[in-house]
C-alpha positions in Angstrom: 81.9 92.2 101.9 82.9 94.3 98.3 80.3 93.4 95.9 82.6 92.2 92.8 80.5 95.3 90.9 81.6 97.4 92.8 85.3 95.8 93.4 85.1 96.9 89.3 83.8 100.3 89.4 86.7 101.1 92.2 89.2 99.4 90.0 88.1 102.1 87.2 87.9 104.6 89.3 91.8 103.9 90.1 92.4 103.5 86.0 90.7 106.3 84.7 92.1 108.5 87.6 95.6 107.1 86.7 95.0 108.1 83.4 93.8 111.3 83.7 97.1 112.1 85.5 99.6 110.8 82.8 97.7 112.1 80.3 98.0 115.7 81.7 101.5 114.9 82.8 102.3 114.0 79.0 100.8 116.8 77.4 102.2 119.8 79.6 105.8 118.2 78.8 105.3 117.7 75.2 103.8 121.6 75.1 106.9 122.7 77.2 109.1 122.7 73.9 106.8 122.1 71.4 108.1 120.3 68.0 106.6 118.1 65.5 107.6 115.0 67.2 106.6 115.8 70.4 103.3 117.0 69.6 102.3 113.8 67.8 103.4 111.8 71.4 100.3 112.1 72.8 98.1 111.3 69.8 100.5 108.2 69.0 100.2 106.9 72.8 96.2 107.6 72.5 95.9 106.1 68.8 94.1 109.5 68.0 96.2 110.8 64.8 93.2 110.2 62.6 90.8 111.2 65.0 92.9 114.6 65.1 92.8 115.3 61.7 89.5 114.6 60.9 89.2 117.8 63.2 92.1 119.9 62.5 94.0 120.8 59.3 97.5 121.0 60.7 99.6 119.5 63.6 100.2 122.8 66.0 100.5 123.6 70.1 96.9 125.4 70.0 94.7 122.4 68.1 96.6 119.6 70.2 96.0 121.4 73.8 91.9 122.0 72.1 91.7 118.4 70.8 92.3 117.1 74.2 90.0 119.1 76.1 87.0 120.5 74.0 87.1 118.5 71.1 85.4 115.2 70.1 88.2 112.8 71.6 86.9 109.6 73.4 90.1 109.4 75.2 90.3 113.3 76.0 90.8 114.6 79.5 87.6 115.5 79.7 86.3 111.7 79.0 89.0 110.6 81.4 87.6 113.0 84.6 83.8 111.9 83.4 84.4 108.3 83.8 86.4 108.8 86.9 83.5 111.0 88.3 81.1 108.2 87.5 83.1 105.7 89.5 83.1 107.7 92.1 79.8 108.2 92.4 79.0 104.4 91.9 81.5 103.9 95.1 80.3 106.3 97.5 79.5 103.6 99.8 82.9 102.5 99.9 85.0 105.9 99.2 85.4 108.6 101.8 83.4 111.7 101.1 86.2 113.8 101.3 87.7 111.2 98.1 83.6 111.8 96.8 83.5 115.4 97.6 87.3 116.0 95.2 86.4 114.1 92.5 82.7 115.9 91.8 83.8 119.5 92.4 87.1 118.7 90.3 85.1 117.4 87.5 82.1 120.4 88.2 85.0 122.9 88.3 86.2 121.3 84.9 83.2 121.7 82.7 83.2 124.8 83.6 86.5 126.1 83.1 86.7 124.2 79.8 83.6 126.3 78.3 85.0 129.3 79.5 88.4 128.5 77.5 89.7 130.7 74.6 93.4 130.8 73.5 96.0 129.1 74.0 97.4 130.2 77.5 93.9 129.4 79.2 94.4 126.3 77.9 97.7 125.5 79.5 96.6 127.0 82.4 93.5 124.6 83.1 96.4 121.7 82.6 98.1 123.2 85.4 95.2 123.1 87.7 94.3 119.6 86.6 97.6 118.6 87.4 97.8 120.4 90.9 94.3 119.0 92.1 95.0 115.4 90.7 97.9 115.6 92.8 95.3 116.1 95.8 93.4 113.4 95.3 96.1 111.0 94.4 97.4 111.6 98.3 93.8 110.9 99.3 93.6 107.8 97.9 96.5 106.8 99.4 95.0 107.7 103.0 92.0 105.6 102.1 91.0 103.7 105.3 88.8 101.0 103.6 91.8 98.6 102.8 89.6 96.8 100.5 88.5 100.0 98.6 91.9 101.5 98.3 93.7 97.7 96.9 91.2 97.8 94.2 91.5 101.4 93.5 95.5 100.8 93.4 95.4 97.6 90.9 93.6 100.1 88.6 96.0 102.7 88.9 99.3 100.6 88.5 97.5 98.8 85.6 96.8 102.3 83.8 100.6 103.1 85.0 102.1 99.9 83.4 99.8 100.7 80.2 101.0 104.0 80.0 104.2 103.0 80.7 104.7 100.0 77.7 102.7 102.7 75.0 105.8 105.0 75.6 108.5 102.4 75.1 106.6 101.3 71.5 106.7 104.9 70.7 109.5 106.3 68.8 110.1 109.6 69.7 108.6 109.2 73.7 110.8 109.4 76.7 111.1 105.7 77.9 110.3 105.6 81.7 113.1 104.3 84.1 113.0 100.1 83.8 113.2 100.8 88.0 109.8 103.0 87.5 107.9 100.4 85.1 109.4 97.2 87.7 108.0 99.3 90.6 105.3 99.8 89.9 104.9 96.1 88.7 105.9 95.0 92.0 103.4 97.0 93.7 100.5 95.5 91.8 101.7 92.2 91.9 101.9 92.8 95.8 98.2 94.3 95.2 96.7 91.4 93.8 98.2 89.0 96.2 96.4 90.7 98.9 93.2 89.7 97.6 91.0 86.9 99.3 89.3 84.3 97.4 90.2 81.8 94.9 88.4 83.4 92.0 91.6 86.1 92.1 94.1 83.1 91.3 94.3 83.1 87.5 95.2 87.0 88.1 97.5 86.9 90.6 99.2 84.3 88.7 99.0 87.1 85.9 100.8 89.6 87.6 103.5 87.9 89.0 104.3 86.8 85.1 104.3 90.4 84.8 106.4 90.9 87.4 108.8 88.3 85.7 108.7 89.8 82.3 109.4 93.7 83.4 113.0 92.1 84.6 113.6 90.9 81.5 113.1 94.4 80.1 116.5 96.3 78.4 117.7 99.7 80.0 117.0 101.0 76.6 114.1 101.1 74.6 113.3 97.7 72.7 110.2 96.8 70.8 109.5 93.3 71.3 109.9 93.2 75.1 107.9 96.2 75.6 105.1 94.2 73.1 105.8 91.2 75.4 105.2 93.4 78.0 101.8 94.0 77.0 100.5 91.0 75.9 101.0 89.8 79.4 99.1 93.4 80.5 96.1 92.8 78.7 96.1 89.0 79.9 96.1 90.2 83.4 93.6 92.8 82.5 91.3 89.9 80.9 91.7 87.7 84.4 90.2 90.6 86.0 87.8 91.1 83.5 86.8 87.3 83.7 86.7 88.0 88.2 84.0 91.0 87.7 81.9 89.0 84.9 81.3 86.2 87.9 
């Protein structure tokens, strides 16, 4: 039997994992030809631009790779692989240790290559790694053998995907994700949720197939209002689950 405290500490693990891997996804693209415009994506997605600036004089390449690793950014990388650690750890009953063992040395190996740190290459560098040992743990959660463990894990990581997803199409100068990549992965956690037992999951497996329904309805191109729509009816299925782990 999953305890409903821990169904929500896998459920952040899968978010904050998620997270951590579109973040470092975004920011090595938007650092690949840097510009104005790109460099302000991933404070526009985050809602950091004031945070940044309260900490940097000018908008460059160098502060923006800094301000999301070292700097004093609640949603940072380094926040990101914290909270995922501390999942973990509250799972460990539940996770493999081999998923245990990745996650702690990742986030060990983190702290301290991000105090080691000093231009801008090194930097980049540690994004790379990130990205590579993400990668890693992402197949192991998808060889998790407690189905149980894993579904939770995977209606975290498909909400943070969606999330991400709908914050790119309300911003301007982002590259909108495929409407076959956001319905996807839509359809996976409506299929998620439906796998769960009880009738306490009801009001959100409701939710997500109302997701489901509105991601068709999404244009090819980018649109404001139905990506909005899009995550109104996000955050109410995130609120059913809220409501499921308050019980």
């Amino acid at each position: 039997m999953l305890l409903l405290s821990t169904a929500a500490d896998l459920y952040w693990l899968g978010r904050y994992f998620s997270r951590s891997q579109a973040l470092v996804d975004l920011l090595l693209d938007c650092l690949k030809n840097p510009s104005i415009e790109s460099l302000g994506i991933p404070l526009s997605i985050t809602g950091t631009w004031q945070n940044f600036y309260q900490q940097y004089m000018t908008l460059s390449p160098e502060a923006l790779a800094e301000f999301f690793i070292t700097a004093n950014n609640p949603t940072s990388l380094s926040a990101c692989l914290e909270a995922t650690r501390a999942d973990a750890q509250a799972t460990r009953g539940r996770i493999s240790d081999e998923l245990w063992v990745a996650i702690n040395s990742l986030w060990l190996s983190w702290q301290e290559r991000s105090r080691m740190i000093g231009v801008y290459s090194d930097h980049v560098a540690l994004y790379k790694s990130l990205q590579q040992d993400l990668s890693a743990i992402d197949h192991m959660i998808a060889q998790t053998q407690d189905q149980q463990a894993q579904r939770l894990m995977l209606i975290g990581l498909y909400v943070e995907q969606l999330d991400h997803a709908f914050r790119k199409l309300a911003t301007p100068d982002a590259k909108a994700p495929s409407k076959t990549e956001v319905q996807t992965a839509a359809a996976s956690l409506a299929q998620q949720l439906m796998g769960l037992d009880g009738l306490i999951w009801h009001n959100a497996q409701q939710a997500g197939q109302d997701l489901l329904s509105v991601t068709q309805l999404l244009p090819e191109q980018k649109e404001l209002t139905r990506a909005k729509e899009a995550q109104l009816c996000l955050q109410g299925l995130t609120h059913c689950l809220t409501d499921v782990f308050a019980t």
